[in-house]
C-alpha positions as a printed NumPy array, in Angstrom:
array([[ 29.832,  10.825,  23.738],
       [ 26.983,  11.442,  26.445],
       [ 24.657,   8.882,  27.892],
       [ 22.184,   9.954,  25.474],
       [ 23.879,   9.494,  22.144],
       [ 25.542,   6.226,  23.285],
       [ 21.94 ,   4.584,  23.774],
       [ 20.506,   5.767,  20.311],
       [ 23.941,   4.444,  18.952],
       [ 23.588,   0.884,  20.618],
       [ 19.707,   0.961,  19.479],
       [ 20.7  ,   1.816,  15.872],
       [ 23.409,  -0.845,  16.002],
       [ 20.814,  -3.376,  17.67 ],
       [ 18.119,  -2.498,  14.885],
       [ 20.677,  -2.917,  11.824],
       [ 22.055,  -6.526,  13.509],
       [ 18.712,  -7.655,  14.134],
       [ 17.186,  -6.769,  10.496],
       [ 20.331,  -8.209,   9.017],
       [ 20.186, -11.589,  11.099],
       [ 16.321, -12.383,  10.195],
       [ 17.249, -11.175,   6.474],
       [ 20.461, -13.85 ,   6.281],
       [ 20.696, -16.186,   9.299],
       [ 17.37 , -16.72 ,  10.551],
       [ 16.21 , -20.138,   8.827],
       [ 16.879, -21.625,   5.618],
       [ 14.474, -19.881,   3.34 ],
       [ 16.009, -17.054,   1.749],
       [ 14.722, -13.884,  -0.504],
       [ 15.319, -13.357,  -3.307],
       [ 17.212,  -9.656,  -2.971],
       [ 16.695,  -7.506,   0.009],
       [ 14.153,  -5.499,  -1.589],
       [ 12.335,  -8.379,  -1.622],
       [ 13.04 ,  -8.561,   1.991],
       [ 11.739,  -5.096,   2.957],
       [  8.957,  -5.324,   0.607],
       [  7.716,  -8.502,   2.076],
       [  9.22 ,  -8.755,   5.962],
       [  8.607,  -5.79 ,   7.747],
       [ 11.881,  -4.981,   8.569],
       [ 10.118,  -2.101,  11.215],
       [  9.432,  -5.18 ,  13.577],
       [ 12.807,  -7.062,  13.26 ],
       [ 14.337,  -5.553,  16.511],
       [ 11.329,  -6.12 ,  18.778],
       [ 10.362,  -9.56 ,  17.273],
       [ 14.427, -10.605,  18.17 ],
       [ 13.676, -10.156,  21.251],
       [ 11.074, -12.559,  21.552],
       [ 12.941, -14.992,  19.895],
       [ 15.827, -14.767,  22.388],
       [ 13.33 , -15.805,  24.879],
       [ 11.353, -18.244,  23.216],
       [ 11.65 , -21.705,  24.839],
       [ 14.401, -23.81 ,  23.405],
       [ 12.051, -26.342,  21.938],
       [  9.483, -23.793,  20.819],
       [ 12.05 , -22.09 ,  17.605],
       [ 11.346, -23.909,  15.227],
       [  9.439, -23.228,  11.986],
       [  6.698, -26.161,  12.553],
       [  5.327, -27.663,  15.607],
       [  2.879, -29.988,  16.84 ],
       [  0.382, -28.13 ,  18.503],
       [  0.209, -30.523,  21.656],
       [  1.724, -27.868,  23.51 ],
       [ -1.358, -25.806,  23.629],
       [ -3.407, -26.885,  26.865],
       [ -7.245, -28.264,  25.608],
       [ -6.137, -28.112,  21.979],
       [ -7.886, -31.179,  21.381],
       [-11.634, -29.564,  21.924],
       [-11.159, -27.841,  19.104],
       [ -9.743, -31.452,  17.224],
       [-12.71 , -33.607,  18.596],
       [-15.416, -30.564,  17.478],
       [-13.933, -30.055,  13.842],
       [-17.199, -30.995,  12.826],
       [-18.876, -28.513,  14.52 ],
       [-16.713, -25.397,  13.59 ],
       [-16.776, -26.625,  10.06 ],
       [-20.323, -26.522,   9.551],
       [-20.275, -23.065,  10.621],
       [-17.617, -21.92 ,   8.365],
       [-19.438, -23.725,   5.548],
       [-22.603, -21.757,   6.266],
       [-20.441, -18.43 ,   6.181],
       [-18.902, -19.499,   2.801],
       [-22.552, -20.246,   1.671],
       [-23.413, -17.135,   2.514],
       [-21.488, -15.208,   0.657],
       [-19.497, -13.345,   3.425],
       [-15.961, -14.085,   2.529],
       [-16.693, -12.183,  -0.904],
       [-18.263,  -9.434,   0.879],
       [-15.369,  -8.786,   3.011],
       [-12.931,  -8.289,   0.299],
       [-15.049,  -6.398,  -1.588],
       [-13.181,  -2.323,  -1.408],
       [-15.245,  -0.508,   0.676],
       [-16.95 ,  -2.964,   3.168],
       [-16.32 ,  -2.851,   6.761],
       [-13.608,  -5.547,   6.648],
       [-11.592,  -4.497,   3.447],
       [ -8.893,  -1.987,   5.061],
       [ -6.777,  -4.621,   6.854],
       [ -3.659,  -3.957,   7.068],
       [ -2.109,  -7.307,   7.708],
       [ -4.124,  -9.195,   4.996],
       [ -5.546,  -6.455,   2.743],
       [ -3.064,  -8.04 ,   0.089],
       [ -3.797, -11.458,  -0.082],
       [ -7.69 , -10.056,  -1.358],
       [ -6.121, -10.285,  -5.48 ],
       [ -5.026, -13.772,  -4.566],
       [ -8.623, -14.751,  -3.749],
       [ -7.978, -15.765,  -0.153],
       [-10.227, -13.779,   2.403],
       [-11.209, -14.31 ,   5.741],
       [-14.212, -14.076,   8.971],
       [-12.463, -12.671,  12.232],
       [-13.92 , -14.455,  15.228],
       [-12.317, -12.706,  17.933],
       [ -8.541, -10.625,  17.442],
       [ -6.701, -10.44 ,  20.948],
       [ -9.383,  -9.235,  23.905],
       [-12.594,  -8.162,  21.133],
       [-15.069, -10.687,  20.07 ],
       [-16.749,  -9.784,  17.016],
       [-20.278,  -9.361,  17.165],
       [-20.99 , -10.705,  13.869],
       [-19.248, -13.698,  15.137],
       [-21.286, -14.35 ,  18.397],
       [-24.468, -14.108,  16.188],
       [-23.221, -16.228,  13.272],
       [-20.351, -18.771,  14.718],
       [-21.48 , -18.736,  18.405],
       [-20.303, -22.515,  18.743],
       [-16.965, -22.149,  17.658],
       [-16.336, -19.436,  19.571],
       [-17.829, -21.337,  22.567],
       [-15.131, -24.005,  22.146],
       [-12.442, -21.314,  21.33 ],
       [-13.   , -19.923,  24.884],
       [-12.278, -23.101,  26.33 ],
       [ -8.171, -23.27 ,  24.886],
       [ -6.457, -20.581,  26.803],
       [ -3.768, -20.253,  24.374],
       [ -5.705, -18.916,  21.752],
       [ -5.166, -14.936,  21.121],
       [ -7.104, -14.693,  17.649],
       [ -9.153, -16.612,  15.607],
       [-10.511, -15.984,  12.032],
       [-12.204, -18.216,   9.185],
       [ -9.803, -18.368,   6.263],
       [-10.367, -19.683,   2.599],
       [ -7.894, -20.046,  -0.274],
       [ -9.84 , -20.355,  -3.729],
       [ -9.079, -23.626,  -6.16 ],
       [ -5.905, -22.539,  -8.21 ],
       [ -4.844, -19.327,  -5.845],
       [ -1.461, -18.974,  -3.587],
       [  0.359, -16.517,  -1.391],
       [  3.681, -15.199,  -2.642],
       [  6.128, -15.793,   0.172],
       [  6.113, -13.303,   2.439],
       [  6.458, -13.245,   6.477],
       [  3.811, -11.951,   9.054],
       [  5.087,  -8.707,  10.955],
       [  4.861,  -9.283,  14.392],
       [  6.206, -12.557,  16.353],
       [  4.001, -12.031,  19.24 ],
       [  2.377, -15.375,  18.653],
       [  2.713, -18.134,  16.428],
       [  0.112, -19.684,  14.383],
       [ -2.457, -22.499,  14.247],
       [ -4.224, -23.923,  11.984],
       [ -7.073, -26.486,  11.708],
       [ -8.58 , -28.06 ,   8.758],
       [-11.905, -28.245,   7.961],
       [-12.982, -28.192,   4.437],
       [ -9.816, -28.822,   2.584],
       [ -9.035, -30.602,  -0.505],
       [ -6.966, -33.222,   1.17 ],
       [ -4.098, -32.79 ,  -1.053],
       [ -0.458, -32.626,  -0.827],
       [ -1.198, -30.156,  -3.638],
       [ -2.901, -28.063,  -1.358],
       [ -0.03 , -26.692,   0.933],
       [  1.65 , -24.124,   3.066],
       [  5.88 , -24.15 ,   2.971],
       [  7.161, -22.642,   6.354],
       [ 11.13 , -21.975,   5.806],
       [ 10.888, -24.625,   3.818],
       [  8.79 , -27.417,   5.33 ],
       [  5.843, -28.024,   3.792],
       [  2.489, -28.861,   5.341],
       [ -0.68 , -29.806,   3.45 ],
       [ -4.126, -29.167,   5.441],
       [ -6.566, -32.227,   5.88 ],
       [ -9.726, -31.814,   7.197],
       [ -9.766, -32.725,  11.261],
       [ -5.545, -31.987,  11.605],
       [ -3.734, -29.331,  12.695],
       [ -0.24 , -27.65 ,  12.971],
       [  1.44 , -24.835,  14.772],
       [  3.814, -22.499,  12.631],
       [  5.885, -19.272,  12.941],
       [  4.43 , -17.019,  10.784],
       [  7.748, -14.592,  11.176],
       [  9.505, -17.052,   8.833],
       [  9.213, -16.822,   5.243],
       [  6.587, -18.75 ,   3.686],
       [  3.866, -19.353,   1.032],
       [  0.962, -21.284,   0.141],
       [ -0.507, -22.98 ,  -2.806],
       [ -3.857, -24.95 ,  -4.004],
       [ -2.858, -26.186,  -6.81 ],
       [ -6.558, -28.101,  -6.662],
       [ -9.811, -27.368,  -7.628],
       [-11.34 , -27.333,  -4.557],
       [-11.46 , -24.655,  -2.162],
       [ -9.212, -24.735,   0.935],
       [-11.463, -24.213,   4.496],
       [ -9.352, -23.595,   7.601],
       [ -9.409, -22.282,  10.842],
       [ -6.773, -19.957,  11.846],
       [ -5.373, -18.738,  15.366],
       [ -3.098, -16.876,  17.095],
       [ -1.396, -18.846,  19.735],
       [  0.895, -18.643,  22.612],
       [  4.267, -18.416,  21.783],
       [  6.068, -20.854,  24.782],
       [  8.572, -18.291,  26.116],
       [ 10.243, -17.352,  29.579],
       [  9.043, -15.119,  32.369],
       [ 10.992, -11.952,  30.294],
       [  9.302, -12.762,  27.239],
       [  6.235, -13.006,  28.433],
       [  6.231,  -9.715,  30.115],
       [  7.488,  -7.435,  27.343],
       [  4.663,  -9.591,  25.047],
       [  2.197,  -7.875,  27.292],
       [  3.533,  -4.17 ,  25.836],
       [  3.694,  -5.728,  22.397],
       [  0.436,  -6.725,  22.591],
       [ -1.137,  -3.299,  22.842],
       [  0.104,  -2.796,  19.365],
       [ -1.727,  -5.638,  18.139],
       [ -4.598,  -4.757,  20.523],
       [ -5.361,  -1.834,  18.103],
       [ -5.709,  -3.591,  14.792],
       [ -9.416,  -4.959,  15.607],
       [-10.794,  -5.027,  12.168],
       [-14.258,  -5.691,  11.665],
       [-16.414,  -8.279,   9.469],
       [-19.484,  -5.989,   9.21 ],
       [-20.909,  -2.544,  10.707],
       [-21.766,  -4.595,  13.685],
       [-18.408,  -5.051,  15.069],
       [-15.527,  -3.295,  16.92 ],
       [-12.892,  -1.019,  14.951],
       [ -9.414,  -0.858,  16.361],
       [ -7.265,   2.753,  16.309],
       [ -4.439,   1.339,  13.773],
       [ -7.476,  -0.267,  11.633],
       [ -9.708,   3.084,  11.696],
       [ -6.58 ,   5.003,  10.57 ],
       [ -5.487,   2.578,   7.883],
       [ -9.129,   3.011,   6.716],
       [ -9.127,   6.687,   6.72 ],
       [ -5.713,   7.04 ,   5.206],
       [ -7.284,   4.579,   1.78 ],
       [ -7.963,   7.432,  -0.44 ],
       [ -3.903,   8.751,   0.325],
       [ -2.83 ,   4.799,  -0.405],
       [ -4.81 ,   5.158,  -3.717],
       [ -3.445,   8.246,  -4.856],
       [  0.043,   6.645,  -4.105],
       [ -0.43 ,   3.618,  -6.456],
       [ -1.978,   5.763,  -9.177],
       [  1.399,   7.851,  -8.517],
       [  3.92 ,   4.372,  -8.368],
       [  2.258,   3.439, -11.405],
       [  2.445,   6.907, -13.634],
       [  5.443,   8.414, -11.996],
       [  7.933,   5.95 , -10.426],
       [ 10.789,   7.787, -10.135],
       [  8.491,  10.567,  -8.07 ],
       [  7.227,   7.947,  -5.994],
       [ 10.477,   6.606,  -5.157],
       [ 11.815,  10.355,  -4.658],
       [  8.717,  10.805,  -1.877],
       [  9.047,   7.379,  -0.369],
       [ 12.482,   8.536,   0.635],
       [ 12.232,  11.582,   1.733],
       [  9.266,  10.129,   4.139],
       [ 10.805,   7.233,   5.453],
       [ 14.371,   9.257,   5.979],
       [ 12.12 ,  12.47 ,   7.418],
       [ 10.182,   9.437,   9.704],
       [ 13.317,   7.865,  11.142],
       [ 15.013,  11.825,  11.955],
       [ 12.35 ,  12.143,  13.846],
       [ 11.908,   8.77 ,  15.652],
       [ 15.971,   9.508,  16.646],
       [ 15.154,  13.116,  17.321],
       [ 12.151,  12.342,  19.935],
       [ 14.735,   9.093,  21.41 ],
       [ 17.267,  11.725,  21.805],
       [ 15.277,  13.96 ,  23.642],
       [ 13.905,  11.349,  26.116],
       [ 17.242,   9.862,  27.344],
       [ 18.495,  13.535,  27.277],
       [ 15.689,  14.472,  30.305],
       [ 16.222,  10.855,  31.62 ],
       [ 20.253,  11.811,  31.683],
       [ 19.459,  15.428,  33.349],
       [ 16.514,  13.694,  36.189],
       [ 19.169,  10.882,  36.895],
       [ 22.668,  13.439,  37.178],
       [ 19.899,  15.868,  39.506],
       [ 19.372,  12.854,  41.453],
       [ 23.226,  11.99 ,  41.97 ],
       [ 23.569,  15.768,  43.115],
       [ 21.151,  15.362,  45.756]])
């Protein structure tokens, strides 16, 4: 076997051990089957995210942890007050239903576009490097005190409707972990997130850090609707892990979605938004002619990963060739 087809191997064999280890070892919550699993993991980001749980600090992998860690956390605990009475005057406004109305600016989300039919939406504030426009003219206090916590990466407005949940599911990319702050909430155990298993129920002024790469859901079983802020946070990890995070990052760099017309689109986010009409068609086809669908879905997905292998192979085949030329010199 040459250099070449030894490296694909050990990536393939990495790729299968790492999607099998967050699908059975990783935790305690389980699916329920793993098409489950694939359906609601993305399996795609198993091998990178592996890596950043190798070097995430010892203390940091967990599924729940205080959020103490993050340096000036606690402006954003003594100013609840003030970031809730500008999420209140978005929710007043009408904004969150706007958003998740198909067609606005802010519908084609890739990461949350599913959670619309559950009733939870959501009000970026600033997504990894972008500030949203709409957010300096509407929130420009909160994202004055976001500014001054370092750790922060993202922030959004989130609401969960009285009598709405989230199926449990896990967040594709382990990049950061998450945050969240209570503002508005119904101050009810019965109002609650379950991370691997641990639940946590908001309350208005406290917050909790979670990985949102574990399996969870959430549930307001109330009739009041559930207010929070939500961030992106640094993930506490070594010198290694914080360097590939940088070349993660770019991924997540270019899924900027916007609130209104007003703000910033990013590359991933304009083409999920141009490829809408193609995911429509494919519904209309899952729904009418399953066994189609399913036919196409695996013909793309094989097709996909021959070619993924194919480009690999021809990369380490011109590294193999520059590196023997180099030896012969």
């Amino acid at each position: 076997m040459n250099l070449s087809l030894f490296i694909i191997a050990a990536l393939v064999l990495y790729s299968i051990l790492s999607v099998v280890y967050v699908y059975r070892w990783r935790g305690q919550a389980r699916y329920l089957s793993f098409s489950q699993y694939l359906r609601k993991s993305w399996p795609v980001f198993a091998p990178l995210n592996c890596l950043l749980y190798m070097t995430t600090k010892a203390e940091a992998r967990k599924p729940v942890l205080d959020a103490t860690y993050l340096q000036n956390i606690s402006v954003l605990r003594d100013n609840w007050h003030i970031i809730r009475d500008e999420a209140l005057a978005l929710q007043a406004s009408g904004i969150f239903e706007q958003i998740k109305t198909p067609g606005s600016a802010g519908y084609y989300d890739v990461g949350f576009r599913t959670f619309y039919k559950r009733g939870w939406s959501k009000f970026y504030l600033m997504w990894y490097g972008t500030t949203h426009n709409s957010a300096q003219r509407l929130c420009p206090k909160t994202l004055a005190l976001l500014k001054q916590v370092p750790g922060v990466q993202g922030a959004m407005f989130s609401i969960l409707p009285p009598g709405s949940e989230l199926s449990l599911h896990s967040d594709p990319m382990a990049s950061s972990l998450r945050y969240h702050l209570g503002l508005d909430t119904p101050n009810s155990e019965h109002c609650y997130i379950s991370v691997d298993g641990e639940c946590c129920s908001w309350q208005n002024g406290q917050d909790f850090v979670f990985d949102e790469t574990y399996p969870h859901h959430a549930k307001n079983n109330t009739q009041a609707s559930r207010l929070i802020l939500m961030c992106d946070v640094e993930r506490p990890m070594n010198l290694l892990g914080r360097f590939f995070n940088l070349l993660y990052r770019f991924i997540i760099k270019g899924t900027v979605v916007p609130n209104t017309t007003e703000d910033k689109t990013g590359m991933f986010s304009a083409l999920f938004a141009s490829m809408a009409p193609l995911c429509q068609s494919t519904l209309k086809l899952r729904t009418e002619r399953r066994r189609l669908y399913k036919a196409l879905k695996i013909t793309l997905n094989t097709s996909l990963l021959a070619m993924l292998f194919a480009i690999l192979f021809a990369f380490f085949s011109l590294f193999e060739s520059f590196l023997s030329a180099r030896l012969w010199l």
